[in-house]
ZAGU-797946 format. One line per 4 residues: for each residue x, y, z of C-alpha. Coordinates in pm, whole numbers, plus 32768, in hexadecimal, padded with zeros to 4 digits. Example, Ala and Ser with C-alpha at 12.3 -4.5 7.8 and 13.67 -1.06 7.14 Angstrom:
// residues 2
84CE 7E3E 830C  8557 7F96 82CA
This chain:
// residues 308
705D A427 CF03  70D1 A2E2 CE78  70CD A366 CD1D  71A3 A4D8 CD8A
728D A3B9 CE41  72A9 A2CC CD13  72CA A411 CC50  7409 A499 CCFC
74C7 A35E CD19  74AD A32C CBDA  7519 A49F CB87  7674 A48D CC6A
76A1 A34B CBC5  768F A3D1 CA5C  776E A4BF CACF  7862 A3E8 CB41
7849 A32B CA29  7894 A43F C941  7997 A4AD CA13  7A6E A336 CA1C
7A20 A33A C899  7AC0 A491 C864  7BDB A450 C939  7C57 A306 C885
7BFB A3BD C721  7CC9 A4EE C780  7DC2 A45C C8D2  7EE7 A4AE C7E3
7E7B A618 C792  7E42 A67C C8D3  7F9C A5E5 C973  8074 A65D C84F
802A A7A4 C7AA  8184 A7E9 C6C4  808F A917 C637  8058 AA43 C709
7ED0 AADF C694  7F18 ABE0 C5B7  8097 AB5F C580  80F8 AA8F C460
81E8 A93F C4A3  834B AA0A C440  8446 AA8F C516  83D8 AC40 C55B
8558 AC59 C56A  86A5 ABAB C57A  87AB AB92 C6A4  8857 AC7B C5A4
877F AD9C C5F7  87DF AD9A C790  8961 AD8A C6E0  8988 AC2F C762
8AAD AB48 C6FB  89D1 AA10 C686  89C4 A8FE C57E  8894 A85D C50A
88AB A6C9 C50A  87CD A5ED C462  878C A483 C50D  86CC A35C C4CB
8626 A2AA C5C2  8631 A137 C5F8  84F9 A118 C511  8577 A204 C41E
849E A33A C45F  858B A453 C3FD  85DF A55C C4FD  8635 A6C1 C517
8710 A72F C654  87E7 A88E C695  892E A85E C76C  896D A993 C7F3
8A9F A9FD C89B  8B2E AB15 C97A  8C97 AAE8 C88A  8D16 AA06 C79A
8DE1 A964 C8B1  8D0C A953 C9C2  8D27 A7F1 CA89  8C4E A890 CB8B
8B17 A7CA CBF2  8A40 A734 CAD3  88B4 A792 CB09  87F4 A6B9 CA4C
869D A738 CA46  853A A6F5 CA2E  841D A7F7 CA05  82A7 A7FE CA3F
8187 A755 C98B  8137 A8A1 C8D4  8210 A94D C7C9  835D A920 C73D
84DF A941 C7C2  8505 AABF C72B  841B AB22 C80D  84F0 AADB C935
8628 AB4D C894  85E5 ACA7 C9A3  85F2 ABD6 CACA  872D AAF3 CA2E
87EB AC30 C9E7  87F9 AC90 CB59  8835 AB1A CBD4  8976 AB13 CACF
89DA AC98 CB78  897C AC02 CCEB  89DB AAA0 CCE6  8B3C AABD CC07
8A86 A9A2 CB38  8A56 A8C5 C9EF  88C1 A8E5 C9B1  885E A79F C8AD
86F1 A7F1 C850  863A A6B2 C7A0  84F9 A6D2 C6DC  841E A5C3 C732
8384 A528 C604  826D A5F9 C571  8302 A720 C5E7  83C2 A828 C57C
8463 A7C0 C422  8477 A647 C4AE  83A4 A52D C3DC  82A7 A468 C469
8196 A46D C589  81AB A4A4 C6C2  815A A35E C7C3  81FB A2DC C8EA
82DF A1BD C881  8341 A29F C74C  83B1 A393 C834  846D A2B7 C927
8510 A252 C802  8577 A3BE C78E  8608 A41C C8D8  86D8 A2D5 C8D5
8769 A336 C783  87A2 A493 C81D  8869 A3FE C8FD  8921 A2F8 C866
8980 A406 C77D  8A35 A4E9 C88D  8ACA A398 C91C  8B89 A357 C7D5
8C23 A4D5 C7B9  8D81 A562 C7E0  8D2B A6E6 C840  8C81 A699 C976
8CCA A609 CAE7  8BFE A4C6 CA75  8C0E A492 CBEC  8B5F A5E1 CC39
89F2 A58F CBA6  88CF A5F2 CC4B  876F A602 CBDB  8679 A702 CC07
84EF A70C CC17  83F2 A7E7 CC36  826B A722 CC41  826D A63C CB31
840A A65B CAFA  8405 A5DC CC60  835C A4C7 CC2E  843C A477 CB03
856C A4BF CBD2  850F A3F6 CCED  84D0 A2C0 CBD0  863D A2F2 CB44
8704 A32D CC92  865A A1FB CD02  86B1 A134 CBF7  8840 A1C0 CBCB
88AD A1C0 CD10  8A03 A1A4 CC6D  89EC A2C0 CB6D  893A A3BD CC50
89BC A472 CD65  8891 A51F CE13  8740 A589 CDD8  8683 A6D2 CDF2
84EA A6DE CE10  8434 A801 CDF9  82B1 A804 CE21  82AC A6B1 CDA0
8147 A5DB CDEE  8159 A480 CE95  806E A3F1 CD3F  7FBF A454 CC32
7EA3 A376 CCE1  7E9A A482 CDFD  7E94 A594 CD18  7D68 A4E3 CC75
7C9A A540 CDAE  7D34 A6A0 CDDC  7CEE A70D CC5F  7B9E A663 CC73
7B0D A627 CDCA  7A03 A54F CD43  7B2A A442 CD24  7BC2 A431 CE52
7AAE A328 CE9B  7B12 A249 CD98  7CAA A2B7 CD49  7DBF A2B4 CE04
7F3D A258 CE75  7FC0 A175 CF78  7F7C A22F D0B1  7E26 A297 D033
7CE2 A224 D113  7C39 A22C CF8A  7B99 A0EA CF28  7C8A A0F1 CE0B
7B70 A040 CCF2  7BE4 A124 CBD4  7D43 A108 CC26  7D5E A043 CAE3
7CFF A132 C9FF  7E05 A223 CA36  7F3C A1F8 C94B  804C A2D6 C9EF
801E A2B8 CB5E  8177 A30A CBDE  818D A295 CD00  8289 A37B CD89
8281 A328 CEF5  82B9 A1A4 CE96  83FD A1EB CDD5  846C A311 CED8
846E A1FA CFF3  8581 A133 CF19  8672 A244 CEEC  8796 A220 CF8C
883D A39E CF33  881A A49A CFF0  86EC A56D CF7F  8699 A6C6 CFC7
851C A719 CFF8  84C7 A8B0 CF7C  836E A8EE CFFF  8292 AA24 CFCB
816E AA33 D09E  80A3 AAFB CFB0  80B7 AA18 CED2  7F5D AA58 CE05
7F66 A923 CD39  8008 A7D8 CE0F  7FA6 A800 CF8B  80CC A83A D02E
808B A6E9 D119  8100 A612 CFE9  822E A69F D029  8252 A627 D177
81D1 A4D3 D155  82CB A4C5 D049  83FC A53D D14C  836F A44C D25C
8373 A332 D15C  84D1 A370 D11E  853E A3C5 D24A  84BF A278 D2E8
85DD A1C5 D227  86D2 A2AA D1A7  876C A399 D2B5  8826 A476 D1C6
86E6 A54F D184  868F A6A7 D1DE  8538 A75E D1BD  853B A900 D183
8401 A99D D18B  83B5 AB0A D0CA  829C ABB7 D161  824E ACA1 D062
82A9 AB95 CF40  818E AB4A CE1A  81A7 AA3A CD2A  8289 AAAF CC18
832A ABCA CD0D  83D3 AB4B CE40  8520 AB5D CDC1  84C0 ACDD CD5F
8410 AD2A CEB1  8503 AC95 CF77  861D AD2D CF02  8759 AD2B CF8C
8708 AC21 D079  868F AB60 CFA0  87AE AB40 CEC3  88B6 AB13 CFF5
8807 AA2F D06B  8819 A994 CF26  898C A9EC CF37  89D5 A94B D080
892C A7FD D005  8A06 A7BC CEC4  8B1E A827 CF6B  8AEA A70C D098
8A71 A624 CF94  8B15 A64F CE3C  8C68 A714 CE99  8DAA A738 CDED
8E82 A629 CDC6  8FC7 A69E CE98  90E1 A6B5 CDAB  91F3 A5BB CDEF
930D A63A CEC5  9440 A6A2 CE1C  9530 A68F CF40  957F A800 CF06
């Protein structure tokens, strides 16, 4: 008995073991995957094949990575809203150029779509504080132009691009006018537990009951529900309760977070929303109420009166 005992412990623990060792070898291919399986790093097709009006601008970070970035716009002259957004951990901007094409149509908006480093045709590898550093660029980029409503700016994120978003609109409360989350978690140390449930023991965020030992081995924790409490824009939480890959409770700890300090937040829930699909299940709710947010939040400046 003492020997099955002695046997099995020290089976779970050589599992665990294993498992802590994979996960720092591999923590950065498993948060950021610019390569779909079976896809190769390049763009499948420009904003040129939708017939969108877009330039492609090249940036460099405040390390010097080099970055790739489309600005897409409904017309030449549009000073509509500015969306500056921020995909998923998986796959490049083209493929969300489908979903971009009908928030230019619904939203009468400027789309500017950054490639985080690593991705896309941008140099570099991916990691947290390189990131935070590409969507500042991003953004101090659209702050310095002479097309746009530089007072119009608002960043969207979907999962990982919401945890970027809520870093930058925390940090610029002076260059960002509001912030949209979409099925965004509350940390990569939560996740850690939901991808592997092993880890939940040993990983996890703030409001976690974990004992939080490994903590220290993950590199890109994102604590998005630390920088959500900060942000004083309003913020716009898109929630889809099928959700299959971030429980759709992140998304309400993240609201109540917010909400706790910042009373210019509203929560929308999508019952029939998945991951990558809510804005695509939802549908026309979705995007008015989408609408109805940038129009309370980031409306049109009201054109001087005449005195005709």
């Amino acid at each position: 008995m003492v020997t099955y005992v002695g046997a099995l412990f020290y089976g779970v623990g050589g599992i665990v073991v294993a498992g802590v060792a994979l996960l720092v070898a591999f923590q950065e291919k498993i948060v950021y995957v610019p390569v779909l399986p079976g896809l190769s790093k390049s763009y499948p097709i420009t904003p040129a094949r939708l017939n969108l009006i877009y330039e492609d601008v090249w940036l460099r970070s405040s390390d010097g990575t080099r970055l790739h970035s489309w600005f897409i716009k409904m017309f030449p002259e549009c000073r509509g809203p500015t969306i500056l957004f921020f995909q998923e951990n998986a796959g490049n901007i083209a493929h969300r150029l489908e979903m971009v094409r009908i928030m230019i149509q619904r939203l009468k908006c400027n789309v500017f779509m950054l490639s985080y480093r690593g991705y896309g045709e941008s140099d570099g590898y991916p990691s947290q504080h390189g990131i935070i550093k590409d969507a500042q660029a991003a953004l101090d980029h659209l702050s310095q132009r002479t097309d746009i409503d530089t007072s119009r700016v608002v960043v969207f994120g979907r999962s990982l691009g919401g945890a970027v978003g809520a870093v930058l609109t925390k940090n610029n409360p002076e260059k960002v006018s509001a912030l949209i989350l979409e099925n965004t978690f509350t940390s990569i140390l939560d996740m850690a537990g939901v991808l592997l449930p092993f880890l939940k023991w040993f990983i996890g965020g703030s409001g976690s009951k974990s004992l939080k030992l490994l903590n220290f081995v993950v590199r890109s924790p994102w604590n998005t529900i630390d920088a959500i409490g900060e942000v004083k824009q309003p913020v716009l939480f898109l929630s889809g309760l099928q959700d299959e890959m971030v429980p759709p409770f992140h998304m309400k700890m993240l609201y109540a977070k917010a909400a706790a300090r910042n009373s210019r937040c509203s929560f929308v829930e999508f019952p029939s929303g998945m991951h990558m699909d809510t804005w695509l299940s939802g549908g026309d709710v979705y995007w008015k109420t989408v609408m109805q947010f940038l129009v309370k939040h980031a409306p049109e400046e009201r054109k001087q009166d005449t005195g005709r």
